[in-house]
Each structure stands twice: as C-alpha cells, then as structure tokens.
C-alpha positions in Angstrom: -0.7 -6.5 -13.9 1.7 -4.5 -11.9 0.6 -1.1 -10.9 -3.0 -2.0 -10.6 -4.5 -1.6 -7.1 -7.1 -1.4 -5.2 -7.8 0.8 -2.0 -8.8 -0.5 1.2 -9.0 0.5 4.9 -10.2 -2.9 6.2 -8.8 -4.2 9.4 -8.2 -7.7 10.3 -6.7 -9.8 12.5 -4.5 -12.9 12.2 -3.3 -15.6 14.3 0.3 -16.8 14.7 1.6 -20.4 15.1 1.8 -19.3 18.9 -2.3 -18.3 18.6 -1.6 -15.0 19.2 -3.9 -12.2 18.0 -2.4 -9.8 15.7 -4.6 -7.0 14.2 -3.5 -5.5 10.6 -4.2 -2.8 8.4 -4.9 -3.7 4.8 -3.4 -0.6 3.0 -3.3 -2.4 -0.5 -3.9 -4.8 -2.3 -1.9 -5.1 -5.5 -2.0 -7.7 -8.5 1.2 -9.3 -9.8 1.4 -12.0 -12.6 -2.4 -13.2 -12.1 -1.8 -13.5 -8.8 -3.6 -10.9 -5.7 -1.5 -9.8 -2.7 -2.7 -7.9 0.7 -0.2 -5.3 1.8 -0.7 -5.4 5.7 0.1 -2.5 8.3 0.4 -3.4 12.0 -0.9 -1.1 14.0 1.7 2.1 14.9 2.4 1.0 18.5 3.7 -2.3 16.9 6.1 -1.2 13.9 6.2 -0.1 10.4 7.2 -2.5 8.5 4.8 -3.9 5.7 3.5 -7.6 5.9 2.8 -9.2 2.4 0.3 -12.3 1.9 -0.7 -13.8 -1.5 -4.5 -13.7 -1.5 -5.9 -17.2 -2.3 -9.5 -19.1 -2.2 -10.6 -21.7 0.5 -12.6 -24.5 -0.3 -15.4 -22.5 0.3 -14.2 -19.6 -2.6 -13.4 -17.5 0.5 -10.5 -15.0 0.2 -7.8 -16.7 2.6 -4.2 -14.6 3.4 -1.5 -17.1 2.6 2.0 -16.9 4.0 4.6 -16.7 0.6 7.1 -19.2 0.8 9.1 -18.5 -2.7 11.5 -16.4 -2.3 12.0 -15.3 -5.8 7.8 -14.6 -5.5 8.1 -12.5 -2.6 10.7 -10.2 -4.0 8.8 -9.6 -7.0 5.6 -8.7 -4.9 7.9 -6.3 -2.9 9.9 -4.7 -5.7 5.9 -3.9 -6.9 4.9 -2.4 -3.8 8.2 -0.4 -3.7 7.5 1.1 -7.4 3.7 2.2 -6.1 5.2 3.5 -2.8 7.9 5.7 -5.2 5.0 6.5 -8.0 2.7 7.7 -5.0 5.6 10.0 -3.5 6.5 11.4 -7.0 2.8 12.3 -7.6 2.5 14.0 -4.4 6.2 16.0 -4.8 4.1 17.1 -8.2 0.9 18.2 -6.7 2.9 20.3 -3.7 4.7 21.6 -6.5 1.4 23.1 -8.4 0.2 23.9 -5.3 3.3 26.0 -4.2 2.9 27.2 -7.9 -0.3 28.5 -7.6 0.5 29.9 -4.0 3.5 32.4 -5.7 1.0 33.4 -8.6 -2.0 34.4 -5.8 1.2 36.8 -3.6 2.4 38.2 -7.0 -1.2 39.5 -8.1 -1.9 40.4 -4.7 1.4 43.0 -4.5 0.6 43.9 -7.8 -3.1 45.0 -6.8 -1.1 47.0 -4.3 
C-alpha cells in the first residue's frame, strides 16, 4: 500500500557492470502494489540523487536489490516516494509551526509577569 514505510539506516554496497564498489544508504523502504522497494542514498561526496530498486527473493529467500526495468513501474515507485518526501516536509512545516506557537505564548507570559 502506498504510504506504508519502514525506517532504516542500513548501509550497503553494490557492484556495477564495471565491478565497481558503490556504497548506499537505505533511507526507505516503501511498499507499492504488493511489491517492496529500497530507496538508496549515495553517500554526500557522490550526489543526492535517490536510487530505487524493487526488493525481490533469491533462490535462497534472500532479499536481493533488483534493477527496474518498466518504465511505467518505476514512475509509480517515484511518484510514491515523492508524496512521502512532501507528507514528511508538511509535517515538519506543522511541528515548527507549534513549536514557534508555543515559543510566542512562553515571551507573552513572560512580559506579562513583568
């Protein structure tokens, strides 16, 4: 289901076609259709620019990352992602805002104590 996730710091690394080493952040990992995706962070030096992989099973039943090669899938991944990124910056706007709330209540009372 959309909007479902599930928080994670791990960090991993994965190999190109080249065999080059490239280490990632999972920041998320979000659930669309019945399908699992890892939201992937390189590391700050490298860019900021989100890496998505469907999240499948080996033979084994191990978790394997899995490039995705639909187009029409991908987009509906990102467009996901994009809602939680804009859901998580309107809650925060709302909690500064209580916070800045509750900062103008504590200066009234003190000048009123005054």
């Amino acid at each position: 289901m959309p909007g479902e996730q599930e928080e994670r710091e791990d960090v991993i690394v994965l190999t190109d076609e080249e065999g080059k080493e490239h280490e990632f952040t999972i920041v998320d990992v979000i659930e669309v259709g019945e399908r699992e995706y890892a939201v992937l962070l390189p590391p700050e030096e490298e860019g900021d620019e989100a890496v998505i992989l469907r999240i499948d099973k080996d033979g084994d039943g191990e978790d394997i990352f899995v490039d995705i090669d639909d187009d029409d899938e991908y987009d509906r991944v990102a467009e996901a992602w994009d809602r939680l990124l804009d859901e998580e910056d309107e809650a925060w706007e709302a909690e500064d805002d209580e916070d800045e709330d509750e900062e103008g209540k504590e200066a009234g009372k003190e000048e009123d104590e005054e």
